[in-house]
C-alpha positions as CSV (number, residue, x, y, z in Angstrom):
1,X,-21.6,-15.8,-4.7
2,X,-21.9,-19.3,-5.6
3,X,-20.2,-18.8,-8.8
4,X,-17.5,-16.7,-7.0
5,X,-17.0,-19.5,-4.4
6,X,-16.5,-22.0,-7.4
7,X,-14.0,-20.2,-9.8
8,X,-12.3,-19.9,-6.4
9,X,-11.6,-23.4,-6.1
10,X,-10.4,-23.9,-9.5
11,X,-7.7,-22.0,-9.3
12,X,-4.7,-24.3,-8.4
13,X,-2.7,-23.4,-5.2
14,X,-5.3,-21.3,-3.6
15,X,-5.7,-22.3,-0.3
16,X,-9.7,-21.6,0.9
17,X,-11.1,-21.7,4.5
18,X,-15.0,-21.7,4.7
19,X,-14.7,-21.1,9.0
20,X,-12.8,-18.5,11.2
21,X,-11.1,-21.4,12.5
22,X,-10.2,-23.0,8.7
23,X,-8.7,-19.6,8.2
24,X,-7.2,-19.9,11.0
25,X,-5.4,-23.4,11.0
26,X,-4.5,-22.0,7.2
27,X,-2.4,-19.3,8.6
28,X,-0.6,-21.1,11.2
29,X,0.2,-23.7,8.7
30,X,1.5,-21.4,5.8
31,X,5.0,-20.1,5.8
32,X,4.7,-16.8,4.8
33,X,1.0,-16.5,4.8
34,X,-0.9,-13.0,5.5
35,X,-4.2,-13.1,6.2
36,X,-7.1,-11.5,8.3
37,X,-8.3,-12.8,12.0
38,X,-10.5,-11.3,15.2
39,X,-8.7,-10.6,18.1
40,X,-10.9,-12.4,20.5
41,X,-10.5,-15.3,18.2
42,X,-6.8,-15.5,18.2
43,X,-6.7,-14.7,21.9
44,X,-9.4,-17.4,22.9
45,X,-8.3,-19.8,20.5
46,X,-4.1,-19.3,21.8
47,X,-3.2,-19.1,17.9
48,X,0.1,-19.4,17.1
49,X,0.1,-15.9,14.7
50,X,2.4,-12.7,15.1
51,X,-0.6,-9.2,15.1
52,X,0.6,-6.7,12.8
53,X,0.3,-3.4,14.3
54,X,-1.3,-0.7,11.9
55,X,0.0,3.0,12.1
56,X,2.1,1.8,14.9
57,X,-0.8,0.3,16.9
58,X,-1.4,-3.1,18.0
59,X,-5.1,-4.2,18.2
60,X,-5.8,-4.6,21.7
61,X,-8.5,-4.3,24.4
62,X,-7.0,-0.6,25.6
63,X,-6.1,0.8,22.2
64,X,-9.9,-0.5,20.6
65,X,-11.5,1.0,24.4
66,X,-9.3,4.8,23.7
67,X,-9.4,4.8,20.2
68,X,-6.0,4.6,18.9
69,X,-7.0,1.4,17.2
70,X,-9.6,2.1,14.6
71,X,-11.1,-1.1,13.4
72,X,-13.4,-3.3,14.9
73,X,-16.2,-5.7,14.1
74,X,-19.5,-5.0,16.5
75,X,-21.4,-8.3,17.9
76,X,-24.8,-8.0,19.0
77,X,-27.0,-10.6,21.2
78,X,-30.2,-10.8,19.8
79,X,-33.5,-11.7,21.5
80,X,-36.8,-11.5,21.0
81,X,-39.8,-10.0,22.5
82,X,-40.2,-13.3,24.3
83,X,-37.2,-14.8,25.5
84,X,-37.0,-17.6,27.9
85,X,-35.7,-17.5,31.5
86,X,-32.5,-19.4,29.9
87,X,-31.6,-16.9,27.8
88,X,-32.3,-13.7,30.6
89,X,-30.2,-16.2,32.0
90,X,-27.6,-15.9,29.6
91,X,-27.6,-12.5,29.6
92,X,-27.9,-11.8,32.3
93,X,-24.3,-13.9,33.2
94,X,-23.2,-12.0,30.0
95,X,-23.3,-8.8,31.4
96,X,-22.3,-9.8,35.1
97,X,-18.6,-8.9,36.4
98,X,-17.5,-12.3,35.4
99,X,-18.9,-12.3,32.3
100,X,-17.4,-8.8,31.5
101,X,-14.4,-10.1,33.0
102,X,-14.5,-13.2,31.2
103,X,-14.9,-11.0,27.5
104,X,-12.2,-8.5,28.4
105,X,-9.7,-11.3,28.8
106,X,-10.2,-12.8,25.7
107,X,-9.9,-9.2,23.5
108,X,-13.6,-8.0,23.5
109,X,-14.2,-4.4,24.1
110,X,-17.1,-4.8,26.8
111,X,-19.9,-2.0,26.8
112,X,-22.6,-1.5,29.1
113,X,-25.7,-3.6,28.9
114,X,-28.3,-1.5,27.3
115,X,-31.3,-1.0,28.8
């Protein structure tokens, strides 16, 4: 990857982003530029970038929760056997109306909290 990375810099007039929001910034700044973004970052982030439907289909909370839009990136909290009260904390406000509430506004598909 390392090599990858490198010959990827030498190439003049390629424009690189290392973050989401590099990528990001990129985009909005490029006349003409195409490139690849999560909803819920260009929602919570207010970026200035047009989303291209696919088939007809914007990405969106209802078309990702019914199916009509087909791709999707899956986040997962992580904890282990031990957590603290902080982080039940945390999830526990995670999984809450207003956290749910909170996700769904900014173009996360919310599911159920496991159990």
């Amino acid at each position: 990857m390392r090599r990858a990375v490198q010959k990827a810099y030498s190439r003049s007039g390629l424009n690189m982003a290392i973050t989401d929001q590099e990528n990001a910034d990129l985009l909005e700044r490029l006349p003409g530029s195409f490139g690849t973004a999560a909803l819920c970052q260009l929602i919570s982030e207010k970026r200035a970038l047009n989303i291209l439907a696919l088939n007809g289909v914007k990405p969106s909370v209802k078309t990702l929760a019914d199916g009509t839009y087909p791709y999707f990136r899956v986040l997962y909290l992580v904890t282990g056997p031990r957590s603290s009260p902080l982080v039940r904390q945390f999830l526990d406000f995670v999984f809450s109306p207003t956290g749910q509430s909170i996700l769904a506004k900014t173009g996360h598909l919310v599911v159920k909290r496991p159990k």
